[in-house]
N, C-alpha and C positions, 0 to 999 in steps of 0.2 A: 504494500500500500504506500502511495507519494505523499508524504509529509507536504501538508501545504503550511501559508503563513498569512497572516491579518494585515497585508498591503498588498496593494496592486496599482496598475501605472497610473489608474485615476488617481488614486493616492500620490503618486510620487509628481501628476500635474497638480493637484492641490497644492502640494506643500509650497510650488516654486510660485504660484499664483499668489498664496499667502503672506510668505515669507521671501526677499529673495536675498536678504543680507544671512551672517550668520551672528546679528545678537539676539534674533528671536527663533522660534520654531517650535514650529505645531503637526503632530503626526496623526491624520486621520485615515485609525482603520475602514475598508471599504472591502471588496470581494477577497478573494483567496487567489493566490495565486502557488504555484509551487516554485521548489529553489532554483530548479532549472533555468528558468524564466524571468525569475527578480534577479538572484547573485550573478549577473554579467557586467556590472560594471562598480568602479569603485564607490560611484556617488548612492548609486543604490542602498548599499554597504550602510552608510553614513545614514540614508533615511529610516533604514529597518533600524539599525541601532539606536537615533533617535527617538523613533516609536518603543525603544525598552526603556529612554529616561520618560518619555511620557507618561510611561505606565505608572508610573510613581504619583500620577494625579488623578488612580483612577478607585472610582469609591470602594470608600474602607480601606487605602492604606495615607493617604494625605487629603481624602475627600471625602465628601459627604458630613453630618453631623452624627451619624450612629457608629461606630468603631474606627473612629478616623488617628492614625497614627499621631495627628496633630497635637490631640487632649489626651491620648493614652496615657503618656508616662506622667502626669501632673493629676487627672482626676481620682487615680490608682492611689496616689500618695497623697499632700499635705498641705499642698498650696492652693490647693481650689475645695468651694465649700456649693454642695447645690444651693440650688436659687429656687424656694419654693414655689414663682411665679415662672419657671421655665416650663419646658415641656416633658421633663424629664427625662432624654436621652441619655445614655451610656450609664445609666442606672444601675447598671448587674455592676461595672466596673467600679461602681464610686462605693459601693456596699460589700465590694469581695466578695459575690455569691455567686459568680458566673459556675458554671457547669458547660460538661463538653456538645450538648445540646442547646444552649446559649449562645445565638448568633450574634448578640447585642454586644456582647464586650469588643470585640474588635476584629475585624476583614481581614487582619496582619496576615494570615497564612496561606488565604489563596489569590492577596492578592501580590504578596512577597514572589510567592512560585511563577505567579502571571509575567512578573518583572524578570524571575530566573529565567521564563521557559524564552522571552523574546535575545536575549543575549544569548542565550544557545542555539537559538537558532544562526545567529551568526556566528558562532564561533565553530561549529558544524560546520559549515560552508565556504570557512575560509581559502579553501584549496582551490575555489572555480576561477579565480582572478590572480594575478604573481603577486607576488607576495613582498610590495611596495613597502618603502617608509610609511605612507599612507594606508596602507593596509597593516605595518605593524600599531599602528597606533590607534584603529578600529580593533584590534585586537588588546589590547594595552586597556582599553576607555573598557570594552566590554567584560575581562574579569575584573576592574574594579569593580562595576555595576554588580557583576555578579557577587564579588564579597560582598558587599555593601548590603545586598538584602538576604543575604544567609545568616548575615551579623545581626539585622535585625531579628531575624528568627530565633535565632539561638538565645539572644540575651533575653528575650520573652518565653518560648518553650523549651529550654532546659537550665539550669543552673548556670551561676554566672563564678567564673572559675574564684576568684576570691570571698565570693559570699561563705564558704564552709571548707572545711577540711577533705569532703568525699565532693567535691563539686567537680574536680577534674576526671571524674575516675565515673560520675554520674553518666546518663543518656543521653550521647548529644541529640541530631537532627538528621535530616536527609539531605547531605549533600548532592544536588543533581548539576552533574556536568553536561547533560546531552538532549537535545531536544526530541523528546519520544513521549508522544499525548499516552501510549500506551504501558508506558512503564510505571511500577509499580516500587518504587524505592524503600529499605530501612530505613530507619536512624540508625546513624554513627554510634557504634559501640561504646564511644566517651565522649564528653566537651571537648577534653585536648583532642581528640583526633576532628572534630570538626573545626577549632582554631587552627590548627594546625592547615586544614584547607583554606580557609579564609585568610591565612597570613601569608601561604602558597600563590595564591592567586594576585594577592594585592603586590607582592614583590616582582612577579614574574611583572605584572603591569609596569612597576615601576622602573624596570629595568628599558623596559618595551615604549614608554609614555614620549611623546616628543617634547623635548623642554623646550619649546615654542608656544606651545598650547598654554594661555593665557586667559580663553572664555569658560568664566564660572558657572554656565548652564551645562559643563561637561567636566570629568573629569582631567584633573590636569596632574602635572607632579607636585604643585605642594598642597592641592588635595588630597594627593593620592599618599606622602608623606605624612599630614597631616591627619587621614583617616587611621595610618597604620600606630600613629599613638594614642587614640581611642582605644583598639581594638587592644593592643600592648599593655593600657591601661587597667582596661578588665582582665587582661588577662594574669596579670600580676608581674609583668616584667617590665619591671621601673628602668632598669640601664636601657631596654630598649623604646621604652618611650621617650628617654630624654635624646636618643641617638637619633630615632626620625622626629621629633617635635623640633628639636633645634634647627633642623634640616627647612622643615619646612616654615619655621619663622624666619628663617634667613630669605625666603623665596619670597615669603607674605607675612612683614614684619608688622602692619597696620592691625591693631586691635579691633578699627575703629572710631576714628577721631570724637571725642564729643560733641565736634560743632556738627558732624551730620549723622550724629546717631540716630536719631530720631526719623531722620532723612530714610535710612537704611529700610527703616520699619514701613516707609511708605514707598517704597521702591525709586525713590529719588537718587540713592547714589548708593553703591554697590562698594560702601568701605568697610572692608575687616573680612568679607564673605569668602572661601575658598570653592563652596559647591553647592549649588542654588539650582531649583527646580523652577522654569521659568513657566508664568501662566499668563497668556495673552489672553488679551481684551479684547476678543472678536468671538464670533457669535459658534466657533468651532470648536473652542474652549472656555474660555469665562469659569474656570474653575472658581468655589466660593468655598477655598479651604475654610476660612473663619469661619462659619455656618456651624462648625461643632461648639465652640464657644458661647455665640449669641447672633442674634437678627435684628434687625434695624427694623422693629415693629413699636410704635407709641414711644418712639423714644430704642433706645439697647435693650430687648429681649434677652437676658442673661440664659444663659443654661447652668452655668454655675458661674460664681464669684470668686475672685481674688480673697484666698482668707486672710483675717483681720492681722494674725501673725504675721503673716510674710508684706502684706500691705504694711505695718509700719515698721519691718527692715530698711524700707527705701527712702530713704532722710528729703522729707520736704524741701523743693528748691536745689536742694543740693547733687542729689542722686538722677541722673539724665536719665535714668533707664524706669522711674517712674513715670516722666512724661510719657516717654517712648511705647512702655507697656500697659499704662493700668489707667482710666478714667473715672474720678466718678460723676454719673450721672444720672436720672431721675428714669425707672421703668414706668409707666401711668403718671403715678404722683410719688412713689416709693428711691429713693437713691441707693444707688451700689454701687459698690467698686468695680470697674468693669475691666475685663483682659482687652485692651484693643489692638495686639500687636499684627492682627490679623485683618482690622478693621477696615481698610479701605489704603486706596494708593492716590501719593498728594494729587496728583492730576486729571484721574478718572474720574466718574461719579456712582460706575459700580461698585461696590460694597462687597468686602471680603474675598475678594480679586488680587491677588497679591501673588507674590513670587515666595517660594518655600524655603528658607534657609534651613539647608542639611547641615551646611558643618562653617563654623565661622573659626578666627584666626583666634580670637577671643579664648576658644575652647579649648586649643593647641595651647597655650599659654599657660592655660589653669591644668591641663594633664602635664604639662612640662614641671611644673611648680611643686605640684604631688608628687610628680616622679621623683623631685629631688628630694626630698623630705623623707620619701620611701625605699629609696635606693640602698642598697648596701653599704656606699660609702654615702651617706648623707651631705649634701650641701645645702644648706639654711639659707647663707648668703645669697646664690642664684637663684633659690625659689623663693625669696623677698623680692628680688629683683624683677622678676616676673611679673609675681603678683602686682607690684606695683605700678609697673608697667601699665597693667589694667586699669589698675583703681584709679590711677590720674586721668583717663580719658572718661570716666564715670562721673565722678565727684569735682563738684565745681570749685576753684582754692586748696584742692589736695596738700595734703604736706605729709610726705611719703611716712609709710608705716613703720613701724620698729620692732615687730613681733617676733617671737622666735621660740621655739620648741614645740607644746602642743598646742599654744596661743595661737601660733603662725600656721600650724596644719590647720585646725577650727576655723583662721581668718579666710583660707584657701577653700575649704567645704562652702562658708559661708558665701565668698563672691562667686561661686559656680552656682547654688541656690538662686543668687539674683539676679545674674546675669542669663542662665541658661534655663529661667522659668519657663513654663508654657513652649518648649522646645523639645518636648519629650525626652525628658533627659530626669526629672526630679526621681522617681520610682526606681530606674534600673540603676541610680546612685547610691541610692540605699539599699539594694538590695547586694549592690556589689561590695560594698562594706561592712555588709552582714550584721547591719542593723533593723530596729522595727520601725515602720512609720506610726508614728504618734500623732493624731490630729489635738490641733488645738483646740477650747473650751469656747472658742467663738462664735458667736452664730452667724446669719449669712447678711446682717444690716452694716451700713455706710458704717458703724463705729463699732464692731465685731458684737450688735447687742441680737435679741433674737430667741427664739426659744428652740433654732434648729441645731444647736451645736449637734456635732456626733456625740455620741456617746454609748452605750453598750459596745455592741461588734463591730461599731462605725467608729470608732475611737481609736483602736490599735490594730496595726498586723503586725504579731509577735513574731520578731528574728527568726529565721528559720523554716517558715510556716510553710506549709506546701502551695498555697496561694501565692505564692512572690511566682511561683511558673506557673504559666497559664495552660489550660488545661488544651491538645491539640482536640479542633473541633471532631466530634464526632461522625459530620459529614464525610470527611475527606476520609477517617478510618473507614466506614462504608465503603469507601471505592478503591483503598486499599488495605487492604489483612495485615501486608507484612508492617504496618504503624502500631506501634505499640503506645499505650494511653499512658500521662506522666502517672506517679504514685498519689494516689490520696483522692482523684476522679472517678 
């Protein structure tokens, strides 16, 4: 049977129709074509693997408002509190009672494999065309992609290697290299052996990646540098996270200026970003990532709020990334603290149309910082130095900090907390530290008053808990046997 695939040449007339520069690009699926047919020329190449970063906008894994990878890792944990005037989305998630029956927590797994299955299909096929600069670097762009959302898989369905002492030794995932609708894949015998794919691939990339490649809508090398010490980071090898962080500060040294932070958030200027999912404002895309967050109905329709805890982290006046992130303003007649990071771009008038920042230079800085602190051979000074780094493009009148031993690790937790909220990032932080998320006694009003705080089961996920891994849907075991269910489902 011919492996077909989700473009064909109307597709590849759209895209030049739409798009003809390379800052924007928009991949719209249309009829089936097979490889034969599509893989004959290099540009081809380029628009099928673009259609694999597209898939990253497609609902439930950065889209839609019900499991959108967007609010995963913040409504899980500690910084978002519901809004009892919202609609109540992602509600299994925000109460830890999801079940593998439970569509509602989050799209993360079939829409992660959607994004695996479209770079296998390119990397399959790379033999129809010679095997160009140009072609090493469609190959180079495509296993990072392919890490990229394996990474995601794993740090959500299986243990994250630092959270515990059996965590490497635990179930990884299904590493799929090959494009076959037909196949029926395990999970990886361990975590390490699926890192160990994932840091396979991102190297082979890196080796492969053209250090020309400069646009942040794709993979580039101090993206692709800079992803490998995220991954480094979970994975508990500090030398090698300071080894590629450094790498890639040297390539993309901008945190972020404070005079256009705010800019960032409205897709005005693209400073500190390494690797951004780009959403046009035409009628073939019009992604409405923020739509998990809130709606622009009587005013910001909250789905949950900013809680009152982490809201007065961010020093009025002082701290830019208040602006940048949190509004408050009146639902009906009611005010709340609202996430606007999502909310709209300075020049459009569509509403929560914005571009997706994956991985910013910001983040690279604060795993740098950890690195050192956690390193074998500890150096304090360069991870103040980092840190600091940050905190002045943040805080307005900075006068650099003076911390040092577990003051200065806590100060490092702390700016990754505020800087990388509503990023998806709070939950798998804590869970990689092998701590419990504790919500705060707040309730969901402008001044944390209210009578919704959590409390019972809403209160704590005790360290450890079989909940920090999400349970693999029960669907996808259906279709195939050899998936084995995490423990405790």
């Amino acid at each position: 049977m011919k492996k077909v695939i989700s473009i064909s040449i109307l597709s590849l007339i759209s895209f030049f129709s739409i798009q003809c520069s390379a800052d924007r690009f928009d991949i719209i699926p249309n009829d089936q074509d097979t490889p034969d047919n599509i893989f004959t020329t290099e540009t081809n190449y380029r628009i099928v693997l673009d259609g694999a970063y597209d898939a990253f906008k497609s609902p439930t894994y950065y889209n839609g408002d019900t499991g959108s990878s967007i609010i995963l890792g913040d409504v899980l944990a500690d910084n978002l509190i519901l809004n009892p005037q919202g609609r109540q989305t992602n509600r299994s998630a925000y109460e830890w009672s999801y079940t593998p029956q439970s569509a509602t927590v989050t799209g993360l797994y079939s829409s992660a494999y959607r994004v695996i299955s479209r770079v296998n299909n390119v990397l399959d096929n790379l033999n129809r065309v010679p095997y160009t600069d140009y072609m090493k670097n469609i190959e180079a762009e495509a296993k990072a992609i392919r890490a990229f959302a394996h990474f995601d898989l794993v740090r959500a369905y299986a243990k994250i290697p630092t959270q515990s002492s059996d965590a490497m030794s635990s179930m990884g995932i299904a590493y799929v290299t090959t494009f076959n609708p037909e196949i029926k894949p395990s999970r990886d015998a361990s975590v390490s052996i699926t890192y160990d794919k994932i840091i396979a691939d991102l190297e082979d990339a890196l080796v492969k990646i053209s250090p020309d490649t400069k646009f942040i809508g794709r993979f580039t090398k101090a993206s692709i540098l800079g992803f490998l010490s995220r991954v480094y980071l979970y994975k508990g090898d500090y030398a090698k996270v300071i080894e590629y962080g450094e790498q890639s500060i040297a390539l993309s040294s901008s945190v972020g200026l404070r005079s256009s932070f705010v800019n960032v958030w409205r897709d005005a200027s693209d400073d500190g970003e390494l690797f951004t999912i780009l959403n046009s404002n035409i009628a073939a895309d019009n992604v409405t990532v923020g739509v998990a967050y809130n709606q622009m109905v009587r005013g910001i329709r909250s789905e949950y709020n900013v809680n009152y805890d982490l809201f007065t982290k961010y020093k009025d006046t002082v701290d830019i990334r208040k602006e940048a992130y949190v509004v408050t303003a009146n639902f009906a007649t009611t005010p709340y603290n609202h996430v606007i990071k999502y909310a709209y771009r300075a020049s459009i008038s569509v509403t929560q149309v914005v571009d997706i920042k994956l991985l910013r230079s910001a983040e690279v800085y604060l795993n740098v910082a950890e690195a050192y602190m956690k390193s074998p051979a500890p150096n304090p000074a360069l991870a103040l130095e980092k840190l600091n780094k940050l905190r002045a493009q943040r805080y307005d009148k900075y006068v650099p900090g003076t911390e040092t031993g577990t003051d200065l690790l806590n100060a490092i937790y702390l700016e990754r907390r505020l800087e990388l909220a509503f990023e998806n990032d709070r939950f798998w932080t804590i869970k990689r530290l092998g701590q419990a998320v504790v919500r705060s006694d707040f309730g969901s009003s402008v001044n944390g008053g209210g009578t919704d705080a959590p409390s019972g089961a809403l209160k704590t996920l005790p360290a450890g808990h079989y909940r920090f891994v999400l349970p693999i849907p029960q669907e996808a075991i259906n279709l195939n046997s050899n998936l084995k269910q995490n423990p405790g489902y």
